[in-house]
C-alpha positions as CSV (number, residue, x, y, z in Angstrom):
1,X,4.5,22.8,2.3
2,X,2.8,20.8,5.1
3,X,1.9,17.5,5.4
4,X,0.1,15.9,8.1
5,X,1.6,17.9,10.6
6,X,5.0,18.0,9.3
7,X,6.7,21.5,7.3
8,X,9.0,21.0,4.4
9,X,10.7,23.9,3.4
10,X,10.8,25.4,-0.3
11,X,11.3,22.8,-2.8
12,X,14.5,23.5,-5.2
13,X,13.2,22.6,-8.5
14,X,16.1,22.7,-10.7
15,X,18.6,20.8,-8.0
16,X,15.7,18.5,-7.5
17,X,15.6,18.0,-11.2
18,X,18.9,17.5,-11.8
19,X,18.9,14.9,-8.7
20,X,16.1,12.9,-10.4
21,X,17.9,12.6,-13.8
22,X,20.7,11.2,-12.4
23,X,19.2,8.7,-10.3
24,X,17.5,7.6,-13.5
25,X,20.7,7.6,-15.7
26,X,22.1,5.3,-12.3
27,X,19.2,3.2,-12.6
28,X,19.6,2.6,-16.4
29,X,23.1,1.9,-16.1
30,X,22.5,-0.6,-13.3
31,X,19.9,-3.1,-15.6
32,X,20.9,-6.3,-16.8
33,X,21.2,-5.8,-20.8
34,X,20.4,-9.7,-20.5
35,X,17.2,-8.9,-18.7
36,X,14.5,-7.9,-21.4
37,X,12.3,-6.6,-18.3
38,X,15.0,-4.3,-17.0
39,X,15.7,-2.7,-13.6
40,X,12.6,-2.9,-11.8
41,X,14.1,-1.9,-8.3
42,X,12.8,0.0,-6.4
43,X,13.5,3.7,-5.9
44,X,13.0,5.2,-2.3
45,X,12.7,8.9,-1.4
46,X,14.6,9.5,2.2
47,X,13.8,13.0,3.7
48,X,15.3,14.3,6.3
49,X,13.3,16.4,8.7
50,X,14.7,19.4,11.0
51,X,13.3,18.5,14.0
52,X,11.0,15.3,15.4
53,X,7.6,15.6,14.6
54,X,5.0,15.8,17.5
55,X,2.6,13.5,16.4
56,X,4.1,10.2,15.2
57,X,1.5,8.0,14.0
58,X,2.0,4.4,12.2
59,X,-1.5,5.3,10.0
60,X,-0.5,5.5,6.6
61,X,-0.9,8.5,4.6
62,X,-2.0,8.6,1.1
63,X,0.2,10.2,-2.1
64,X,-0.9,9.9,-5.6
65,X,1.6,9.2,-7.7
66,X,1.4,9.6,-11.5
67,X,3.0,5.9,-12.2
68,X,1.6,3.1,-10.0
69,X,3.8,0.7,-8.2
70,X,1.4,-2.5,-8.5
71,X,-0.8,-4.0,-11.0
72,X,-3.9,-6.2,-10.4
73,X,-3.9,-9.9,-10.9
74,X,-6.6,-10.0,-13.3
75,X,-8.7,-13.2,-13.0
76,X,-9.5,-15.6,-16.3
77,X,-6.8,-13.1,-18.6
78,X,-9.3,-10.7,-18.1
79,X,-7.7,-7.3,-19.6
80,X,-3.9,-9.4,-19.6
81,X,-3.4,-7.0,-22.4
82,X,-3.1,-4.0,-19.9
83,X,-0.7,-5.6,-17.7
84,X,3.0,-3.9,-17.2
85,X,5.4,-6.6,-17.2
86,X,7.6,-4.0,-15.1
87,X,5.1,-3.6,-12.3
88,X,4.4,-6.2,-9.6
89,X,1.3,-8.1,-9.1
90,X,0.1,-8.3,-5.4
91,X,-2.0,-10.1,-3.0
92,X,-4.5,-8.1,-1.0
93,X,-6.0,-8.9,2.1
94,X,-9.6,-6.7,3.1
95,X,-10.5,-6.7,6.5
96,X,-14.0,-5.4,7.1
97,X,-16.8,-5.6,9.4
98,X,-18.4,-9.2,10.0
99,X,-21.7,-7.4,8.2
100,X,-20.1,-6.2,5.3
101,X,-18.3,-9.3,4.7
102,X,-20.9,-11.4,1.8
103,X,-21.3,-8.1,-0.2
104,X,-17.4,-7.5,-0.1
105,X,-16.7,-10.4,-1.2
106,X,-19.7,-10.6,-4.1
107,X,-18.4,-7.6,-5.3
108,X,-14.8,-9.4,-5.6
109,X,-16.8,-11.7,-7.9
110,X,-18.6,-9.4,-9.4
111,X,-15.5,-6.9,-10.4
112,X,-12.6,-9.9,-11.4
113,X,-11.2,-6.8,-13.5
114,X,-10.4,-4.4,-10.8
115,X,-10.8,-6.7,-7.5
116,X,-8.9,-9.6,-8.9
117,X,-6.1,-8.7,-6.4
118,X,-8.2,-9.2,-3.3
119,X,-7.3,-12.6,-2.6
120,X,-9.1,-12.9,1.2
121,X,-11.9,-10.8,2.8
122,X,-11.8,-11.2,6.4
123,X,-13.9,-9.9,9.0
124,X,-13.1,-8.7,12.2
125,X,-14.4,-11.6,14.2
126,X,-12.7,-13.9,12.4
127,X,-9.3,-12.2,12.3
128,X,-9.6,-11.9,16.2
129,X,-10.2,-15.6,16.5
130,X,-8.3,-17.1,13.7
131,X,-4.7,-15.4,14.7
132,X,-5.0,-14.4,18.1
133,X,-1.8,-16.1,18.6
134,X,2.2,-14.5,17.5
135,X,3.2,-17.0,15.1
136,X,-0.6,-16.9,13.2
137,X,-0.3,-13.4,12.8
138,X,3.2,-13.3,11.7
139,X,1.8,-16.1,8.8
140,X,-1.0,-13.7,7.9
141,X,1.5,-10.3,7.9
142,X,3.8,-12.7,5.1
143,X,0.7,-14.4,3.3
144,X,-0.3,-11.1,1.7
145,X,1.4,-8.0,0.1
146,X,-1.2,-5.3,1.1
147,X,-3.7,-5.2,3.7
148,X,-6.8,-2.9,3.5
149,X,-9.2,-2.0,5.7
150,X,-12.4,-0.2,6.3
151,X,-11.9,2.8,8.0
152,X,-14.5,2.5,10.8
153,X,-12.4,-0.6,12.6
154,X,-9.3,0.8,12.0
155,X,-9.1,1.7,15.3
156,X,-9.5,-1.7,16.5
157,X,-6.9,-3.4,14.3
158,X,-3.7,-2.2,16.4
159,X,-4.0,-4.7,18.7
160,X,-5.9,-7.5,16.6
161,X,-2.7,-7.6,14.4
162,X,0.0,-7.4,16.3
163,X,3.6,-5.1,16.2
164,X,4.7,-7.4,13.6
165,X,2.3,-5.9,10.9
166,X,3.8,-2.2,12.1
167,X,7.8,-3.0,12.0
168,X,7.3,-4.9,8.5
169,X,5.0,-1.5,7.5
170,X,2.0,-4.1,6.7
171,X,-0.4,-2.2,8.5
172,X,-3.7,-1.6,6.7
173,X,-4.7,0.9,4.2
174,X,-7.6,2.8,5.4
175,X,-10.3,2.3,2.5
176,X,-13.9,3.8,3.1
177,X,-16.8,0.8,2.4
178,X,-19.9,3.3,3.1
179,X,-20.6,2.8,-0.6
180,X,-20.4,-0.4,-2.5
181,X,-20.7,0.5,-5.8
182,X,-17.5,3.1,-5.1
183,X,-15.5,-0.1,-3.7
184,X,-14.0,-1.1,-7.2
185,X,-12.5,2.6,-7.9
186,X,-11.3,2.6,-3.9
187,X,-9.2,-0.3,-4.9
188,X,-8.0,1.0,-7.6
189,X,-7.2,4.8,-5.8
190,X,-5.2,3.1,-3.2
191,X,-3.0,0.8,-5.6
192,X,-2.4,4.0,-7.8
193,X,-0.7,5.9,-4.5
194,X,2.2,5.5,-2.2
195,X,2.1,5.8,1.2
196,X,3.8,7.8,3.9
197,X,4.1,7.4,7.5
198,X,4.8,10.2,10.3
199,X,8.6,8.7,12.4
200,X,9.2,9.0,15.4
201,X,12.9,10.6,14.7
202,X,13.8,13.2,12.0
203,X,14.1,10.4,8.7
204,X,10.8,9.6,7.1
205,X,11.2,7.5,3.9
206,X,9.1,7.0,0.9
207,X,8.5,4.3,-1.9
């Protein structure tokens, strides 16, 4: 199997099932009996690769995942029956192109149900002039849980926002706006998935 670059060799499906069950009977036996929400910890996958890959990159890769590790915030109790009280509820940030900020953010109003956890649109201009400086842009990387992004600036973001957003793994999700009726199930795609990014040595680890 490749990935981006990267070969993993033949998976071992038994051993690998056998793994997983008993990191789930661990993780059972960890939880608080006295906490009626359980163990929501996290679990991370470590890998460990044969040699370095060639072509390191900080751009986050996207993996669906069957079980999502967020929830939106929905707005006014808005579908508050489909929330997990297992999952966590997060804070997005969407940066996007000065142009395409008003109809991001009337869509935001528009869709409270599935854009309730975009919590600031901010354009490019702004984010350039608003935390040009270390300690603004340190405040914006803790502000928010997730930052998203339209594809066509990512490019430009690297040095906009700063190493801090790339050692804290806060740099944005790449999420295409060429459609704004297909922004709501965007949203939605990228909360549903994990993310991977290519190292630089030979351990690459996934939530």
């Amino acid at each position: 199997m490749t990935v981006k670059g990267i070969k993993f060799g033949d998976i071992n499906t038994p051993l690998l099932t056998r793994a997983v069950q008993a990191l789930i009977k661990h993780h059972n036996a960890q939880a608080d009996e006295t906490n009626l929400l359980g163990n929501d910890s996290n679990v991370n996958v470590e890998i460990g690769l044969l040699r370095v890959p060639g072509n390191a990159s900080a751009k986050p890769i996207r993996i669906s995942i069957p079980h999502p590790l967020h929830q939106v915030d929905y707005k006014n109790g808005e579908n508050a029956d489909d929330l997990d009280d297992h999952l966590e509820t997060i804070d997005v940030c969407m940066i996007v192109k000065e142009q395409s900020k008003p109809w991001v953010q009337e869509m935001v109003q528009k869709f409270p149900a599935e854009l309730g956890c975009v919590k600031k649109v901010l354009g490019l201009a702004s984010l350039r002039k608003k935390f040009g400086r270390h300690d603004q842009k340190r405040e914006l990387a803790s502000k928010y849980d997730i930052f998203m992004a339209d594809d066509r600036i990512l490019p430009m973001l690297g040095k906009a926002l700063g190493k801090k957003f790339f050692e804290t793994k806060k740099q944005p999700i790449p999420i295409k706006l060429t459609r704004k009726e297909a922004l709501p199930f965007a949203v939605r795609n990228c909360l549903k998935a994990t993310y991977m990014f290519i190292p630089s040595g030979r351990c690459l680890c996934i939530r």
